[in-house]
C-alpha positions in Angstrom: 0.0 0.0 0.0 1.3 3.4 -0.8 0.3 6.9 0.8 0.9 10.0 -1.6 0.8 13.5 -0.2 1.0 16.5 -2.1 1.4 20.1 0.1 1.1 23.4 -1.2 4.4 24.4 -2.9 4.4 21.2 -5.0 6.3 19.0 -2.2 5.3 15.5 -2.3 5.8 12.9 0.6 5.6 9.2 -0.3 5.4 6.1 1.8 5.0 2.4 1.0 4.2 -0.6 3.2 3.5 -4.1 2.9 1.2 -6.5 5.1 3.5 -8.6 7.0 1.6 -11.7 5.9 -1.5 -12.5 3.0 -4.8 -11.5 4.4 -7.9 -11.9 3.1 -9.4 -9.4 5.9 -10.3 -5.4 5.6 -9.6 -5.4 9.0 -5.6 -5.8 7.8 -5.6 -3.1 5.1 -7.3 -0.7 7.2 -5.0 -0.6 9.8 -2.0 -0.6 7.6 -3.5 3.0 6.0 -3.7 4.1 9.6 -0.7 3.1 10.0 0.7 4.8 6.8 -1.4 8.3 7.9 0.4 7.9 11.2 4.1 7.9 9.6 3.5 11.0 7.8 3.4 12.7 11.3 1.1 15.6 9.6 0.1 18.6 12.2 -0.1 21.8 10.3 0.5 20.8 6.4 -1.4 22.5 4.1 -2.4 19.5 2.0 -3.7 19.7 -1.6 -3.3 16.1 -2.3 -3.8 12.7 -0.7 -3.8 9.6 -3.0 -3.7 6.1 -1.3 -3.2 2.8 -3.5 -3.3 -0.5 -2.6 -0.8 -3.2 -5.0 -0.1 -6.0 -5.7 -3.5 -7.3 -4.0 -5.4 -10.4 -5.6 -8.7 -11.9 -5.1 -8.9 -13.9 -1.4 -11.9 -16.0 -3.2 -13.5 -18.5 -0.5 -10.2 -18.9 1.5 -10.7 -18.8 5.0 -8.5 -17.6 7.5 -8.1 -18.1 11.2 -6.9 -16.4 13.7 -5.8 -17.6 17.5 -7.0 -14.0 19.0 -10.5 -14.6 20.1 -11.6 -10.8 19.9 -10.0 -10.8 16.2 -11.6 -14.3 15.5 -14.9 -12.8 16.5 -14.8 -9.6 14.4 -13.1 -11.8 11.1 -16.5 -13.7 11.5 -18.7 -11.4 11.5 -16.8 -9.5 8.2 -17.6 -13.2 6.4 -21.0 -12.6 7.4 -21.4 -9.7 6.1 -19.5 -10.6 3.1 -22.1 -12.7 2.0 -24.8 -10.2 2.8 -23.6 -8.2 0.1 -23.4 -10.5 -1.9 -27.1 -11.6 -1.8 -28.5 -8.4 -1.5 -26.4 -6.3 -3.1 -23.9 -3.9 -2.3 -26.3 -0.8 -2.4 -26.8 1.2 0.7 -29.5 -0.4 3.0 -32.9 1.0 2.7 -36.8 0.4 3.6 -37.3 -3.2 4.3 -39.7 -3.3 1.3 -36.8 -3.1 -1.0 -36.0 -6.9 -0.7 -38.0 -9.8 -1.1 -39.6 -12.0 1.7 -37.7 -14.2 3.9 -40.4 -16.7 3.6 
């Protein structure tokens, strides 16, 4: 993942980092763009641009992943759940119950 910042006066500041292991998991590349935010160390930078990319990433398909902290365990389950929410209801915003068909 790679963070980009531009500042006023055409000064960039670039900084990449890799996952330390494959993870199939948002949870992961969240905290690594935190974690990439952190290390630029802004306070009072007048910024004009901020671009971050992800690389090199490829499709985690139906692998599943397991974890031996109980607290992440519980959170990676509940991001599988949802998972497959989306993906029989869509990914659009959630709206009036009325908008999907009956459960029964």
């Amino acid at each position: 993942m790679t963070l980009t910042l531009r500042f006023a006066g055409g000064t960039s500041w670039e900084k990449t980092r890799r996952l330390p292991a494959p993870s199939a998991h948002d949870d992961d590349l969240r905290v690594l763009a935190y974690q990439l935010m952190n290390a630029a160390a802004l306070q009072r930078g007048r910024l004009t641009g901020l671009a971050l990319k992800g690389e090199d990433l490829l499709d985690a398909g139906r692998t599943e992943q397991v974890s031996l902290d109980v607290v992440r365990e519980t959170r990676l389950v509940a991001e599988n759940v949802m998972d497959r929410i989306r993906d029989r209801f869509g990914a659009r915003p959630i709206g009036p119950a009325a908008l999907y068909r009956r459960a029964s």
